[in-house]
C-alpha positions as CSV (number, residue, x, y, z in Angstrom):
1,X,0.0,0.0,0.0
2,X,1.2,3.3,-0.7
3,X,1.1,5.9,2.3
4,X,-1.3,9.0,2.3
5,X,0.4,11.8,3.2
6,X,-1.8,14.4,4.4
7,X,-1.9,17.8,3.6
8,X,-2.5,21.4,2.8
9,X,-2.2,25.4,2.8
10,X,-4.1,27.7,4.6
11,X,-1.8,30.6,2.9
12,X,-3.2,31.0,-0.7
13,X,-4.3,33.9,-2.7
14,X,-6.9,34.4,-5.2
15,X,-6.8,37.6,-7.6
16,X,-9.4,36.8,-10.4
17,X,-9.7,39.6,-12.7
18,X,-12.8,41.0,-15.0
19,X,-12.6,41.2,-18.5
20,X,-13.0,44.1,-20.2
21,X,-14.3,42.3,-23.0
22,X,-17.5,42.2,-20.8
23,X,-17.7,46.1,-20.6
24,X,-17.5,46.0,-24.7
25,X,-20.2,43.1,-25.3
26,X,-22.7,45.3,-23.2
27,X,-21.9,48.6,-25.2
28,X,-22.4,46.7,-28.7
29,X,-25.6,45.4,-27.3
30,X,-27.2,48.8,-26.3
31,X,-25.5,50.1,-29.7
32,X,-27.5,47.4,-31.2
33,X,-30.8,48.0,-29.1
34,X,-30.8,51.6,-30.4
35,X,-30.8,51.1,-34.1
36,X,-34.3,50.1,-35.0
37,X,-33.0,49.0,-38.8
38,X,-31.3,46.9,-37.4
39,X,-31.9,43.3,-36.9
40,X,-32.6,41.6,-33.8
41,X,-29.4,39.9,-32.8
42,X,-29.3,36.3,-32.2
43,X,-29.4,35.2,-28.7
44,X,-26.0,34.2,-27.5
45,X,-25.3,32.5,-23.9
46,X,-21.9,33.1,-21.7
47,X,-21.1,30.2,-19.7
48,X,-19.3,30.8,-16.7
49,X,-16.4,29.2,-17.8
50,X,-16.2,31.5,-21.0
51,X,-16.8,34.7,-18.6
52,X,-13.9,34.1,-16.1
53,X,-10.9,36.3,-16.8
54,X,-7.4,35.4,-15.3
55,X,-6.5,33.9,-11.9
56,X,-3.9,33.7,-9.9
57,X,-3.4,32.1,-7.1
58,X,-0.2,30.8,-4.7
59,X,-0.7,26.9,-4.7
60,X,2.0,25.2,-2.2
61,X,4.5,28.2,-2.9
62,X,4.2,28.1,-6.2
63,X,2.7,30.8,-8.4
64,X,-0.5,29.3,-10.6
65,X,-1.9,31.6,-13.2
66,X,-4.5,30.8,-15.9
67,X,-5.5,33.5,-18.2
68,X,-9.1,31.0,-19.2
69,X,-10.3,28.1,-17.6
70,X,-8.2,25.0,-18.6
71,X,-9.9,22.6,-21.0
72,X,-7.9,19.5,-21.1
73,X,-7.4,18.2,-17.8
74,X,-5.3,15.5,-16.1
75,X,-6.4,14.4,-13.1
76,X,-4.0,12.2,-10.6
77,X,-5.6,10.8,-7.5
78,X,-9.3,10.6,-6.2
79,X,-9.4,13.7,-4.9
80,X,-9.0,16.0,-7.6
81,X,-11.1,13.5,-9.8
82,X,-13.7,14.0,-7.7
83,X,-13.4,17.6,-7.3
84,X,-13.9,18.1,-10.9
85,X,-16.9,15.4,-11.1
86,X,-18.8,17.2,-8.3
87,X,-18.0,21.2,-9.6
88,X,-19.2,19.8,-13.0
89,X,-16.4,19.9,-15.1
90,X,-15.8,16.4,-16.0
91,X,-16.0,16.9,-19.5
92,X,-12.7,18.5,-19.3
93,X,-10.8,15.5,-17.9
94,X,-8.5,14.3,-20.3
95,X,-7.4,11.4,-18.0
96,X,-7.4,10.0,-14.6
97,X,-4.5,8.3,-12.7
98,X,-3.5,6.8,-9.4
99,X,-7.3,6.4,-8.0
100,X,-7.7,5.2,-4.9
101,X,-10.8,3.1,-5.3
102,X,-14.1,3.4,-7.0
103,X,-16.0,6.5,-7.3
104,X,-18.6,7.5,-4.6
105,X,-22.1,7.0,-6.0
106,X,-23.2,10.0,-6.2
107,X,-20.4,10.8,-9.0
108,X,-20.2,7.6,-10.7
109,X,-22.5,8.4,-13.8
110,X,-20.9,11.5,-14.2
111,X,-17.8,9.8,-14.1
112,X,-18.6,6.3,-16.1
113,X,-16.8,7.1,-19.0
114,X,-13.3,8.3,-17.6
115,X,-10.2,6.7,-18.9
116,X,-7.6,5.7,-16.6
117,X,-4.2,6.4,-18.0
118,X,-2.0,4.8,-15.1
119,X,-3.1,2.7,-12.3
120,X,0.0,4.5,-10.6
121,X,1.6,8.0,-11.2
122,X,1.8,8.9,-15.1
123,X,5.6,8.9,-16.5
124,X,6.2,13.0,-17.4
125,X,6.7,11.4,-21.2
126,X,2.8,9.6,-20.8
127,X,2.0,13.5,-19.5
128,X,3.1,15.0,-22.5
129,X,1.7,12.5,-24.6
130,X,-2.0,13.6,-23.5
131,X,-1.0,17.1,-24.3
132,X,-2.9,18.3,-20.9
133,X,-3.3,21.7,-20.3
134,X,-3.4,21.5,-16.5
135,X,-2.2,18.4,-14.6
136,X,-4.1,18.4,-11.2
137,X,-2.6,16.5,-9.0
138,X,-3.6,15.2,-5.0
139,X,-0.1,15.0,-3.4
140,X,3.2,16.9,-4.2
141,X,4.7,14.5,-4.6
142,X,2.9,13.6,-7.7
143,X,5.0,16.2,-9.6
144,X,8.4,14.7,-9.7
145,X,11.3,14.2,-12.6
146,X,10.7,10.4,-11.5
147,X,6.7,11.3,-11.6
148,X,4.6,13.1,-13.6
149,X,7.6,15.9,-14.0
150,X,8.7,19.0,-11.9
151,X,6.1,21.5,-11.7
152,X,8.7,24.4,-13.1
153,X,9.3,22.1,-16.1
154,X,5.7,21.5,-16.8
155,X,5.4,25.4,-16.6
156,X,7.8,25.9,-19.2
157,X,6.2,24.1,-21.7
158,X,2.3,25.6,-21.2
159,X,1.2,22.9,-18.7
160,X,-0.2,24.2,-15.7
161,X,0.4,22.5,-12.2
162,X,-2.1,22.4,-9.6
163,X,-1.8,20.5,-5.8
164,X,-4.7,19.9,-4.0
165,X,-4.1,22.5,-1.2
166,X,-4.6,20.5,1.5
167,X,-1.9,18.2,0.5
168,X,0.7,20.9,0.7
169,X,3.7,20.4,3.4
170,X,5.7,23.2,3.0
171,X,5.6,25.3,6.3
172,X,3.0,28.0,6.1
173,X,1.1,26.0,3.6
174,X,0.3,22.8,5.0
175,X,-2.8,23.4,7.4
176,X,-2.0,23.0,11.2
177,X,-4.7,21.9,11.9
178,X,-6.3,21.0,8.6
179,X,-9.9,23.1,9.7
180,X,-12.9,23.4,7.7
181,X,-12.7,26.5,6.1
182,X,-9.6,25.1,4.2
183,X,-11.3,22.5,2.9
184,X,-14.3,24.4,1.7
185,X,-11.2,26.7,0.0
186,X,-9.8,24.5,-2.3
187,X,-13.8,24.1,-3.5
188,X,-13.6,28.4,-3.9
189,X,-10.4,27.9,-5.2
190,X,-10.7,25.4,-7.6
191,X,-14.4,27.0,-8.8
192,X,-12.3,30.2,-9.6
193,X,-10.1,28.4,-11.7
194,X,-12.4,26.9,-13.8
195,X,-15.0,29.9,-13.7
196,X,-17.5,28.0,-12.0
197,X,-17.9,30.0,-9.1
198,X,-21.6,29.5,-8.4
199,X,-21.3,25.6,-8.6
200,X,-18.2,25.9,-5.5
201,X,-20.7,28.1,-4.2
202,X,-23.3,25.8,-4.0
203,X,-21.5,23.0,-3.1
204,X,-20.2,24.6,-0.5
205,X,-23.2,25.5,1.1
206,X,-24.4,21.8,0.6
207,X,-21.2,20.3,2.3
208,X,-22.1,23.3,5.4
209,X,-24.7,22.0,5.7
210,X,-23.9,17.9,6.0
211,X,-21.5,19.4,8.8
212,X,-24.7,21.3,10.5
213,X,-26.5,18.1,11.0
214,X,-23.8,16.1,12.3
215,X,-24.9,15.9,16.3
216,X,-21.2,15.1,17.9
217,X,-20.8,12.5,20.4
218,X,-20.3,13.9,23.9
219,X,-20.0,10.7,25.9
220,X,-15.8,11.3,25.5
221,X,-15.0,8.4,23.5
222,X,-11.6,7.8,21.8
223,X,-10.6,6.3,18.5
224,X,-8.1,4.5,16.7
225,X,-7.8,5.8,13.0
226,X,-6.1,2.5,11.5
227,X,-5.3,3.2,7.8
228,X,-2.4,0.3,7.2
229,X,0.3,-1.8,8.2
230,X,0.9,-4.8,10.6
231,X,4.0,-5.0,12.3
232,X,3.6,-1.3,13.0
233,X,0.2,0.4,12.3
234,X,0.2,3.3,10.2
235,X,-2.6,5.5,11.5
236,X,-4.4,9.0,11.5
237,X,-2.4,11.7,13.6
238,X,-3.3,15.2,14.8
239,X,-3.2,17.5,11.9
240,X,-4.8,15.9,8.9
241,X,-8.0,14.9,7.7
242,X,-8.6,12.0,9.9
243,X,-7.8,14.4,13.5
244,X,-10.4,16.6,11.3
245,X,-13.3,13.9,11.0
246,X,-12.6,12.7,14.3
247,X,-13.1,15.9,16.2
248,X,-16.3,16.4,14.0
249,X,-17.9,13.4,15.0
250,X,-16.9,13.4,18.6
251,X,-14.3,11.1,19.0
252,X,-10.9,11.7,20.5
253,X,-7.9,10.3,18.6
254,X,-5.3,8.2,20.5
255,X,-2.9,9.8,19.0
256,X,-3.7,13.1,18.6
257,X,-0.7,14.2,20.1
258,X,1.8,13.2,17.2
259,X,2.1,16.6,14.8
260,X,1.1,15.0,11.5
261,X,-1.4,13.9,9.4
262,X,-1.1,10.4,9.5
263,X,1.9,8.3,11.2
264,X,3.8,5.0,12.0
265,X,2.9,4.3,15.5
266,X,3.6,1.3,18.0
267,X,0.7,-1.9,19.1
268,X,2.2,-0.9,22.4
269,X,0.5,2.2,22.0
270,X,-2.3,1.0,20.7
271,X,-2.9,-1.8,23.8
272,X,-2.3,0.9,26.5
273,X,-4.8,3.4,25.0
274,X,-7.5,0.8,24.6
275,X,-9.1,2.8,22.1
276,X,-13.5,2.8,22.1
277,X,-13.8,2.3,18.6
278,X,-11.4,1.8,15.3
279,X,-12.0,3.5,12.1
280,X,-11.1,1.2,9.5
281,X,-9.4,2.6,6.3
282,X,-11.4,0.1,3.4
283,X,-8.8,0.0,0.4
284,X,-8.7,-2.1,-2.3
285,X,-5.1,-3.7,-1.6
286,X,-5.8,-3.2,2.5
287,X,-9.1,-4.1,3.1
288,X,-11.2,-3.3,6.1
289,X,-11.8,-7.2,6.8
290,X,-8.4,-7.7,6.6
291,X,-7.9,-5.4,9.7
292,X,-10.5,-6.8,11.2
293,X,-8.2,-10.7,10.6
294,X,-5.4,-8.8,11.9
295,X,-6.7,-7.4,14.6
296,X,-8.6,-10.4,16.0
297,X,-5.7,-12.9,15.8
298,X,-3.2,-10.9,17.2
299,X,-3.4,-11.8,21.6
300,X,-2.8,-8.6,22.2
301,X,-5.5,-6.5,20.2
302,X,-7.9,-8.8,20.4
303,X,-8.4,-8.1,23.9
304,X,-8.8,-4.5,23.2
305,X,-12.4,-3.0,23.9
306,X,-13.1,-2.3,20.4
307,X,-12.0,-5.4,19.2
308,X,-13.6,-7.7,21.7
309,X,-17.3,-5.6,20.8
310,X,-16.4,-5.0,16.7
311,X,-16.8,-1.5,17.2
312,X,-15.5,-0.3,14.2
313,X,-16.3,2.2,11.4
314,X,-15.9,1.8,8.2
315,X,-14.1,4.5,5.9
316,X,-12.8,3.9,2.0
317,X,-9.3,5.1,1.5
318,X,-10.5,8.2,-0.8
319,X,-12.6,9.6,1.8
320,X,-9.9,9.6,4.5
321,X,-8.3,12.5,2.7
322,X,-9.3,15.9,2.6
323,X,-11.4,17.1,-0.4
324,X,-15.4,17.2,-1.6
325,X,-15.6,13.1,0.4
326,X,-15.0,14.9,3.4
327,X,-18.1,16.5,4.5
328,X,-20.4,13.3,3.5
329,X,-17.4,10.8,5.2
330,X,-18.2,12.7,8.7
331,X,-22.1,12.4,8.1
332,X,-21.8,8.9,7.4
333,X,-19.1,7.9,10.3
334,X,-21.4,10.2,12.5
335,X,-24.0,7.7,11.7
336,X,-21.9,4.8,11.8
337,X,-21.0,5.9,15.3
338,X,-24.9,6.4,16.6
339,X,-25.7,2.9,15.4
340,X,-22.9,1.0,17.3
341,X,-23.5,-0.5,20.9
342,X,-21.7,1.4,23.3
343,X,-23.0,0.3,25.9
């Protein structure tokens, strides 16, 4: 399995500007209006896209600018696939690459016809080869010479290079602690780009609202997030997505303490917290039974409380990291959580 490393900025900027194109279509339509031999113009219609002038915006240090939304678009990872699916715009995906598992369902019509380029990280020649004009990538680290090529590079030669936000390490970029708000801005964000601005809008509001319903916990229960590994669990620290879900629901995380977003940690650990109940990261290569195995035949953990009472809750491996999953991941572990016996 390959690690998830956690994430993002809470230091971008965003300096869309109008077109003054927009200023001359109005004065050629009152011209127009005015001239009674003249014909009746045709009716035309400005999508949003078309209307968006140039952006730019600071994305993990470096300096994005798009002078019209992109139109041929590589996604790599779930995240940004599904950021594009739910602001509309997968007609400008290109390719997909390096997905994390299927689809949610609320995206998978809209994403049915996709074509997955590379099961792992693209080669920068396979990049080229798609002639993308934006390569939108979930981790950093997807943009390497050994990867999908070094952001600068793809700069030079007209591709633009976009990180997921909260995916961003660099100090002052990488959220500490990933909140809310910088979730909902890669959505602003990513709208802006794309001139879509009423769809993030509107998504945004949706997602709020998920969060609104969500009723916490308050009977001070803690949690295990347990996303890999089996000589030495590999699990959701106090920073990332997963500290972010957790606190949202109303569990506390055993290992909230370590300053990441997700960490190698020790059994030891685990056994002396005796954690209420373990989220189980479901993947494809790791599954969430497999855990369960694991955890069961092992003499130590199986005598943990959660273990011993199969409190667990069940997450997929796209939705344990930050992006338009996370809002519905914390309404369904919220429910998870209500329908478990606790008792």
């Amino acid at each position: 399995m390959t690690a998830a490393t956690a994430e993002s900025p809470s230091a971008w900027s965003l300096m869309p500007r109008r077109l003054p194109a927009l200023l001359s279509l109005s004065a050629v339509g009152l011209l127009l209006a005015g001239c009674a031999s003249a014909p009746a113009a045709a009716p035309t219609t400005t999508t949003p896209a078309e209307a968006a002038g140039p952006v730019t915006v600071d994305n993990c240090g470096t300096e994005v600018t798009v002078d019209s939304p992109p139109e041929r678009v590589l996604t790599i990872k779930s995240t940004s696939t599904e950021m594009m699916l739910a602001l509309g715009l997968g007609d400008r995906i290109i390719g997909t690459a390096f997905q994390d598992g299927p689809l949610p369902e609320d995206l998978a019509a809209d994403g049915a016809d996709l074509v997955q380029v590379s099961d792992k990280v693209p080669g920068e020649e396979a990049v080229l080869e798609l002639e993308p004009d934006m390569v939108y990538g979930g981790w950093e680290s997807n943009f390497t010479a050994d990867g999908a090529g070094d952001r600068g590079e793809l700069q030079g030669l007209g591709i633009t290079t976009y990180v997921s936000p909260a995916a961003c390490k660099e100090a002052g970029y990488q959220p500490d602690p990933l909140t809310w708000d910088e979730v909902f801005s890669e959505i602003s964000e990513v709208g802006s780009i794309f001139g879509v601005t009423d769809a993030a809008d509107e998504l945004i509001a949706e997602q709020k609202d998920e969060i609104d319903s969500i009723t916490p916990n308050d009977s001070g229960l803690t949690a295990l997030w347990y996303s890999s590994g089996s000589d030495t669990p590999y699990v959701g620290a106090g920073i990332g997505n997963p500290q972010l879900l957790l606190d949202t629901v109303g569990l506390t995380n055993i290992a909230a303490d370590v300053h990441d977003t997700w960490t190698s940690y020790s059994w030891e650990s685990v056994v002396d917290a005796n954690p209420d109940v373990i989220v189980l990261v479901d993947a494809t290569w790791n599954t969430a039974q497999s855990k369960i195995d694991r955890l069961t035949s092992s003499p130590a953990t199986a005598e943990l409380d959660a273990v011993k009472n199969s409190r667990y809750l069940i997450i997929p491996f796209a939705a344990g990291e930050a992006g338009v999953r996370s809002a519905p991941a914390a309404v369904d572990l919220a429910d998870q959580l209500a329908s478990l016996d606790l008792d």
